[in-house]
C-alpha positions in Angstrom: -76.1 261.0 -34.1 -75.5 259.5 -30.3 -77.6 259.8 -27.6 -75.6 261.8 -25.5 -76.5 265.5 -24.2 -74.8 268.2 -23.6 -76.2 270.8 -21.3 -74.7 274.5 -20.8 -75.7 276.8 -18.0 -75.5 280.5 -19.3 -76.5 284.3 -18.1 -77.1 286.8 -19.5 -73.9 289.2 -20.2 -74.7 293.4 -19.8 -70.9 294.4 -19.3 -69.1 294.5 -21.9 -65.5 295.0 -22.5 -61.8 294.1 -22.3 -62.0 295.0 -18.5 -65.1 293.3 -17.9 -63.9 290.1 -20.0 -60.8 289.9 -17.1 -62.9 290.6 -14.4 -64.9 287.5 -15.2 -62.4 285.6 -16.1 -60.7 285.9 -12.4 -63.9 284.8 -11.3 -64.0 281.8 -12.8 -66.2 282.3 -15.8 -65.7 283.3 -19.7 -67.5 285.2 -21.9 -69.5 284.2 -25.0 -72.3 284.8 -27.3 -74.5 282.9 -29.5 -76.1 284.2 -32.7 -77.9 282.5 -35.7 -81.4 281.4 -36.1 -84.6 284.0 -35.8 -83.2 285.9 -32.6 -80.2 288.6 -32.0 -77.0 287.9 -30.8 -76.5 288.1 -27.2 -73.6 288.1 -25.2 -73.2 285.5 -22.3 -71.3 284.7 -19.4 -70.3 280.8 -18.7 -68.7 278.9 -16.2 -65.1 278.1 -17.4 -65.1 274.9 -15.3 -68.3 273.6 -16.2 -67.2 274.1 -20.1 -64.0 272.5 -19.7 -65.4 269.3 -18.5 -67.5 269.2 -21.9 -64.1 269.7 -23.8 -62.9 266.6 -22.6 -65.4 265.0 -24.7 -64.9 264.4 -28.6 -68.6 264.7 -29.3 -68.8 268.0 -27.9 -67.4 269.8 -30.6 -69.6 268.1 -32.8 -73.1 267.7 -31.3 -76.0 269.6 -30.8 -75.7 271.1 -27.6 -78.7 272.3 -25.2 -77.8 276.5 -23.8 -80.0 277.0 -21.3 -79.6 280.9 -20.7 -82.3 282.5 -17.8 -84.6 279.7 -18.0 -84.8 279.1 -22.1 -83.1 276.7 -24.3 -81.8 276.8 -27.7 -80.2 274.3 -29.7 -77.0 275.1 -30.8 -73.3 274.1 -31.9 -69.7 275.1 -30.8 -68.8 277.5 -33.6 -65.4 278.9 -32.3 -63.5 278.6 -29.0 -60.1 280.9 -28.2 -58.0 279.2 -25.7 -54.8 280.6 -24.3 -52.0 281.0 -26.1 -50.1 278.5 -24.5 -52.4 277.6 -21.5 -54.2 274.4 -23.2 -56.5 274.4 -20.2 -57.8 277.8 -20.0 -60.5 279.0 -22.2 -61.0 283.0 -23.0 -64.0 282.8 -24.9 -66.9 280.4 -26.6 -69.0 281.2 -30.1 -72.4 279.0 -30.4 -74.8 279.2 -32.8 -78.3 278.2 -33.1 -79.3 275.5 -35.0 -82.7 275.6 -37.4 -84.7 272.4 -37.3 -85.6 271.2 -41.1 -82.6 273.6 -42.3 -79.0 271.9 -43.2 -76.0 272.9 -42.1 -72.3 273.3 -42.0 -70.0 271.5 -39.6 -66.8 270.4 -39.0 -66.6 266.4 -37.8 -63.7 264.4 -36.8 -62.2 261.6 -39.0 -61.3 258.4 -37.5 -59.0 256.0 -39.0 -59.7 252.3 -38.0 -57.4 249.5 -38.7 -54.3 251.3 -38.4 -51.7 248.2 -37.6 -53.7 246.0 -39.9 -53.7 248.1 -42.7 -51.7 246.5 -45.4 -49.6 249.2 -45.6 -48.3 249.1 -42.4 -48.1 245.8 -41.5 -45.4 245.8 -44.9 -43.6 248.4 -43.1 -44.9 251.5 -44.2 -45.4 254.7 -42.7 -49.3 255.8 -41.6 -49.9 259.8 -42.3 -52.8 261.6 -41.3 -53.0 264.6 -43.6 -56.6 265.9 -41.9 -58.2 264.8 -38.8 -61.5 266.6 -39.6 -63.7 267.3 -42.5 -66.7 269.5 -43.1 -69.7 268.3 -43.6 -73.5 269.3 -44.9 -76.6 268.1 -43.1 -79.8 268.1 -41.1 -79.2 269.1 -37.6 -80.8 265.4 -37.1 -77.9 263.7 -38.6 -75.4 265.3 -37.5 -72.7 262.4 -36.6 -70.1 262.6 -34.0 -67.5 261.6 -36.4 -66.8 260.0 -39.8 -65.0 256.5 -39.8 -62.3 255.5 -42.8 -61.1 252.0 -42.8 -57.3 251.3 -43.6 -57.3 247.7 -43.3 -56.9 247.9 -47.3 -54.4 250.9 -47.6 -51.3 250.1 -49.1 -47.9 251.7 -49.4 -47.9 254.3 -52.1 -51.7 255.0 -51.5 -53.7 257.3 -50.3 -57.8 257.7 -49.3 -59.2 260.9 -50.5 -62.7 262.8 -49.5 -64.6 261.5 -52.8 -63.8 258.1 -50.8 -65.2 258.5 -47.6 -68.5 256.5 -46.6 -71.1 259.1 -45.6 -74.4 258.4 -43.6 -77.4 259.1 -46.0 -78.4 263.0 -46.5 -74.4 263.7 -45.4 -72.2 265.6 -48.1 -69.2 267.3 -48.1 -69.5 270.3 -49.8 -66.0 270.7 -50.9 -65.9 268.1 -53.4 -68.5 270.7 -55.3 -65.7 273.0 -56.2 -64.1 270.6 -58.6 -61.5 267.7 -58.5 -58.9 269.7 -57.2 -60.6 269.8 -54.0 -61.1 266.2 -53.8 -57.9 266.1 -51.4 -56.4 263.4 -49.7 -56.9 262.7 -46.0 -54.7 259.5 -45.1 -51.6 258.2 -47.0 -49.3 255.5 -46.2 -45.7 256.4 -47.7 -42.7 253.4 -47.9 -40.4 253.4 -44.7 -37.3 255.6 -44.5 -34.4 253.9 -45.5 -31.5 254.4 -43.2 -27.7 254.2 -44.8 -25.9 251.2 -44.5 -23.2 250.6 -41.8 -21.4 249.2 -45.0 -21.6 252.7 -46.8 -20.3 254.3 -43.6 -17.3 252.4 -43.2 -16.5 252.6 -46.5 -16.6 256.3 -46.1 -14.2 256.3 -42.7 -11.3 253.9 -44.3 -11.3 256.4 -47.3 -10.6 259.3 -45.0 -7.8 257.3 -43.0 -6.3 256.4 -46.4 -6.0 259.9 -47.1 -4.5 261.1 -43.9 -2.2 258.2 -44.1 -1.2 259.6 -47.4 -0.8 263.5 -46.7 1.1 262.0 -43.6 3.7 260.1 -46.3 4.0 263.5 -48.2 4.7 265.3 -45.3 7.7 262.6 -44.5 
């Protein structure tokens, strides 16, 4: 798991409400909540700013983050985030749930794919398709890992890398290949490149259709 921290300033949120959600919003902060572990639910107000400039970050959406809301912290993860509908930039609300030290859990990590142009595959002209760019994973909060690498450099046209062959960390699973080999889905593929028609094929096609205009021209005579 890197290094890196996240911290997220938070208050305490007593007004509840459609109107009170676009009220804070035109203020410059969103609402959210955090649930999970041994304490209730509680409903939070964030700065919108602040949160975005965690978003650029990969790791974010996969790392145990610090909320520090009136003075306490608790561990937690970024369980959901609504943004606007077509406003990439604007967030309307955050879920985070607390994490329980010694207890495994459930999370969704990104997948990336190294040795893209010196795959086999692609360096024999084939096309590279990324089927999912993130799987879920089961583990201690301790090793939780930013993301999950697959190497390509062996991939070949025609083949495919599925979950069952992903290298995980130690004490990493992914609980979806417990639900039978159906599950066991592919994640990358390279497929053979599109062949276009031949020039030849075209032409061909072209002095057909002047023959037979020159013909119905003949009839017409």
């Amino acid at each position: 798991m890197s290094k890196e921290t996240f911290k997220i300033e938070a208050s305490v949120r007593d007004d509840l409400g459609k109107g009170a959600s676009r009220r804070l919003r035109r203020e410059g902060n969103i609402p959210a909540i955090v649930y999970g572990g041994k304490k209730p639910p509680v409903s939070l107000t964030i700065n919108h700013n602040e949160l975005l400039k965690h978003l650029d970050h990969e790791a974010f959406f996969s790392h145990i983050l610090e909320l520090n809301v009136g003075g306490e912290t608790d561990e937690v993860v970024l369980r959901d985030l609504h943004r606007h509908p077509y406003k990439n930039t604007v967030v309307l609300h955050a879920d985070f749930q607390r994490i329980t030290r010694g207890q495994k859990m459930r999370m969704n990590v990104p997948l990336h794919f190294d040795n893209r142009e010196e795959s086999k595959g692609a360096k024999a002209g084939g096309v590279i398709s990324v089927i999912h760019n993130e799987v879920e994973i089961e583990c201690l909060p301790r090793q939780l890992p930013e993301y999950l690498t697959i190497d390509l450099a062996d991939l070949d046209v025609n083949e495919s890398i599925h979950l069952s062959e992903i290298t995980l960390p130690e004490g990493i699973s992914i609980p979806e290949l417990a639900l039978g080999e159906e599950h066991d889905v592919a994640v990358v593929a390279i497929h053979p490149p599109k062949v276009e028609q031949e020039p030849e094929e075209e032409a061909g096609e072209e002095e057909e259709a002047a023959g037979g205009e020159e013909e119905k021209g003949e009839e017409e005579a």
